[in-house]
Phi, psi and omega in degrees: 000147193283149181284146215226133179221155196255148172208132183262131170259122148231173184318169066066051207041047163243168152253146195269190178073028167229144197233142163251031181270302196316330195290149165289162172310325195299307203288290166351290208279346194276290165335274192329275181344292192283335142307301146333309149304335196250353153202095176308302171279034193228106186334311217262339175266003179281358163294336185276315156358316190224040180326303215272338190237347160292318190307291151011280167299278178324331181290316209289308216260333181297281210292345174285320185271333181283320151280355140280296183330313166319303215274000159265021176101348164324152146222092201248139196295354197248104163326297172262109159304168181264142183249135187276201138208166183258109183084173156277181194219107150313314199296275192322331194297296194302311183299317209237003159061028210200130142269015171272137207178154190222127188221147198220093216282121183326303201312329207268336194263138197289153198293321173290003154266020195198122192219120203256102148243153204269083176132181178262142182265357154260359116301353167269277195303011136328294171264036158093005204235114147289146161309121172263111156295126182238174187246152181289334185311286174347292206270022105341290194316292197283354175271308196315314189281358144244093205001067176068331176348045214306272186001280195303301198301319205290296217276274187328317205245327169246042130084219165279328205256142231260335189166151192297112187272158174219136179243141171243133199249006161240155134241134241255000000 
Protein backbone atom coordinates (compact mmCIF):
# COMPACT_ATOMS: atom_id res chain seq x y z
CA UNK A 1 0.00 0.00 0.00
CA UNK A 2 1.21 3.48 -1.12
CA UNK A 3 2.18 5.56 2.02
CA UNK A 4 -1.27 7.65 3.14
CA UNK A 5 -1.24 11.08 4.78
CA UNK A 6 -4.07 13.09 6.03
CA UNK A 7 -4.69 17.14 4.84
CA UNK A 8 -5.84 20.21 6.37
CA UNK A 9 -6.85 23.37 3.94
CA UNK A 10 -7.29 26.25 5.28
CA UNK A 11 -8.38 30.33 3.82
CA UNK A 12 -5.51 32.18 3.46
CA UNK A 13 -4.29 34.37 6.71
CA UNK A 14 -6.15 32.37 8.87
CA UNK A 15 -4.83 29.80 11.10
CA UNK A 16 -4.84 26.46 10.85
CA UNK A 17 -5.29 23.98 14.19
CA UNK A 18 -8.81 25.81 15.12
CA UNK A 19 -12.07 24.19 15.12
CA UNK A 20 -14.94 26.50 16.54
CA UNK A 21 -16.65 23.53 17.88
CA UNK A 22 -13.82 23.73 20.39
CA UNK A 23 -15.49 27.49 21.69
CA UNK A 24 -17.80 27.45 24.74
CA UNK A 25 -21.44 28.06 22.61
CA UNK A 26 -22.11 31.63 23.43
CA UNK A 27 -18.25 32.67 22.12
CA UNK A 28 -18.59 30.10 19.19
CA UNK A 29 -21.71 32.09 17.82
CA UNK A 30 -19.80 35.13 18.48
CA UNK A 31 -16.47 33.99 16.75
CA UNK A 32 -19.06 32.55 13.52
CA UNK A 33 -20.82 36.29 13.22
CA UNK A 34 -17.66 37.87 12.90
CA UNK A 35 -16.38 35.35 10.58
CA UNK A 36 -19.22 35.50 8.44
CA UNK A 37 -19.11 39.23 8.20
CA UNK A 38 -15.41 39.45 7.69
CA UNK A 39 -15.51 37.33 4.40
CA UNK A 40 -18.94 37.74 3.17
CA UNK A 41 -17.62 36.04 -0.72
CA UNK A 42 -15.90 33.43 0.53
CA UNK A 43 -17.45 29.83 -0.07
CA UNK A 44 -15.88 27.92 2.79
CA UNK A 45 -17.24 30.91 5.51
CA UNK A 46 -20.67 30.56 4.56
CA UNK A 47 -21.38 28.08 7.31
CA UNK A 48 -20.65 30.54 9.78
CA UNK A 49 -23.62 32.71 7.71
CA UNK A 50 -25.94 30.29 8.67
CA UNK A 51 -24.28 29.48 12.17
CA UNK A 52 -28.02 28.59 14.00
CA UNK A 53 -28.33 25.92 11.70
CA UNK A 54 -24.92 24.72 11.30
CA UNK A 55 -24.03 24.32 14.91
CA UNK A 56 -26.23 21.84 15.44
CA UNK A 57 -25.61 19.52 12.96
CA UNK A 58 -21.86 19.76 13.40
CA UNK A 59 -22.65 19.03 17.36
CA UNK A 60 -24.76 16.13 16.61
CA UNK A 61 -22.30 14.73 13.78
CA UNK A 62 -19.41 15.87 16.05
CA UNK A 63 -20.62 13.92 18.94
CA UNK A 64 -21.71 10.57 16.80
CA UNK A 65 -18.69 10.09 15.26
CA UNK A 66 -17.01 10.21 18.75
CA UNK A 67 -18.86 7.68 20.22
CA UNK A 68 -18.22 5.49 17.67
CA UNK A 69 -14.80 5.76 17.24
CA UNK A 70 -15.00 5.00 21.26
CA UNK A 71 -17.06 2.12 21.04
CA UNK A 72 -13.98 0.72 18.24
CA UNK A 73 -11.62 1.33 20.79
CA UNK A 74 -10.75 5.24 20.46
CA UNK A 75 -9.79 7.29 23.12
CA UNK A 76 -10.10 10.41 21.69
CA UNK A 77 -8.82 13.26 23.94
CA UNK A 78 -10.58 15.97 22.27
CA UNK A 79 -15.18 16.54 21.99
CA UNK A 80 -14.83 18.24 18.42
CA UNK A 81 -11.85 17.01 16.17
CA UNK A 82 -9.67 19.36 14.09
CA UNK A 83 -10.94 17.82 10.08
CA UNK A 84 -8.45 16.18 7.63
CA UNK A 85 -9.19 14.66 4.25
CA UNK A 86 -7.67 11.25 3.27
CA UNK A 87 -5.27 12.25 0.90
CA UNK A 88 -5.98 15.53 -0.85
CA UNK A 89 -9.39 16.81 -2.10
CA UNK A 90 -9.70 19.20 -5.34
CA UNK A 91 -13.10 20.01 -3.79
CA UNK A 92 -12.01 21.02 -0.15
CA UNK A 93 -8.82 22.85 -2.19
CA UNK A 94 -11.36 24.91 -4.53
CA UNK A 95 -13.87 25.34 -1.32
CA UNK A 96 -11.68 26.91 0.64
CA UNK A 97 -10.08 28.97 -2.34
CA UNK A 98 -6.38 28.17 -0.88
CA UNK A 99 -3.33 25.75 -1.45
CA UNK A 100 -2.27 26.41 2.17
CA UNK A 101 -2.56 23.04 4.02
CA UNK A 102 -1.03 21.29 6.83
CA UNK A 103 -0.34 17.55 5.81
CA UNK A 104 0.09 14.79 8.24
CA UNK A 105 1.54 11.45 7.53
CA UNK A 106 -0.89 8.65 8.77
CA UNK A 107 2.63 6.56 10.26
CA UNK A 108 2.93 9.93 12.58
CA UNK A 109 -0.46 9.73 14.15
CA UNK A 110 -1.35 7.43 17.11
CA UNK A 111 -4.03 4.85 16.02
CA UNK A 112 -6.26 5.98 18.88
CA UNK A 113 -6.66 9.59 17.78
CA UNK A 114 -7.58 9.22 14.40
CA UNK A 115 -11.21 8.42 12.52
CA UNK A 116 -12.33 8.31 9.27
CA UNK A 117 -15.80 8.56 7.43
CA UNK A 118 -16.77 7.98 4.10
CA UNK A 119 -17.91 11.02 3.06
CA UNK A 120 -18.33 14.83 5.50
CA UNK A 121 -19.84 13.40 8.40
CA UNK A 122 -22.08 16.70 8.58
CA UNK A 123 -23.26 16.44 5.25
CA UNK A 124 -24.42 13.01 5.73
CA UNK A 125 -26.38 13.72 8.91
CA UNK A 126 -27.25 16.63 7.47
CA UNK A 127 -29.38 14.23 4.83
CA UNK A 128 -30.52 11.69 7.21
CA UNK A 129 -27.43 9.35 6.97
CA UNK A 130 -25.09 8.05 9.58
CA UNK A 131 -21.65 8.26 9.07
CA UNK A 132 -19.68 4.77 8.74
CA UNK A 133 -16.95 4.98 11.21
CA UNK A 134 -13.73 3.22 10.64
CA UNK A 135 -10.65 3.04 13.16
CA UNK A 136 -7.17 2.98 10.95
CA UNK A 137 -6.77 -0.59 11.02
CA UNK A 138 -10.89 -0.67 9.84
CA UNK A 139 -9.78 1.55 6.86
CA UNK A 140 -6.01 -0.42 6.49
CA UNK A 141 -8.71 -3.72 6.52
CA UNK A 142 -10.68 -2.01 3.79
CA UNK A 143 -7.98 -0.73 1.39
CA UNK A 144 -6.43 -4.36 1.59
CA UNK A 145 -9.75 -5.90 0.57
CA UNK A 146 -8.99 -3.73 -2.59
CA UNK A 147 -5.71 -4.87 -3.47
CA UNK A 148 -4.21 -2.65 -1.58
CA UNK A 149 -5.50 -0.13 -3.78
CA UNK A 150 -6.38 3.60 -1.94
CA UNK A 151 -7.83 4.37 -5.75
CA UNK A 152 -10.11 1.26 -6.13
CA UNK A 153 -10.89 1.67 -2.07
CA UNK A 154 -11.94 5.41 -2.97
CA UNK A 155 -13.94 4.89 -6.24
CA UNK A 156 -15.84 1.93 -4.30
CA UNK A 157 -16.43 3.62 -0.69
CA UNK A 158 -17.70 7.17 -1.68
CA UNK A 159 -20.09 7.36 -3.76
CA UNK A 160 -21.08 10.72 -4.33
CA UNK A 161 -18.88 12.11 -1.74
CA UNK A 162 -16.12 14.11 -2.58
CA UNK A 163 -13.65 12.55 -0.05
CA UNK A 164 -12.54 10.04 3.28
CA UNK A 165 -13.38 13.17 5.97
CA UNK A 166 -10.55 12.47 8.79
CA UNK A 167 -11.55 13.61 12.26
CA UNK A 168 -7.94 13.98 14.27
CA UNK A 169 -9.13 14.01 18.09
CA UNK A 170 -5.40 15.45 19.34
CA UNK A 171 -3.36 17.67 18.05
CA UNK A 172 -0.66 16.41 16.73
Amino acid sequence: MDKLFITHYYYPGTEPWKNIMLLPEEEAFRKAEELANTHQDITSFGRFADFANYYPVRKKADEFVREKFIELGGTPKLLHPYSFTLLECEYLKEWFNSSDKIIIDLDDIPDDQVSFTLGDSCALMLHGNDPVVLTKKLLFDRIDACNGSVDVFLKESLGKYAYVEVQLWDRI
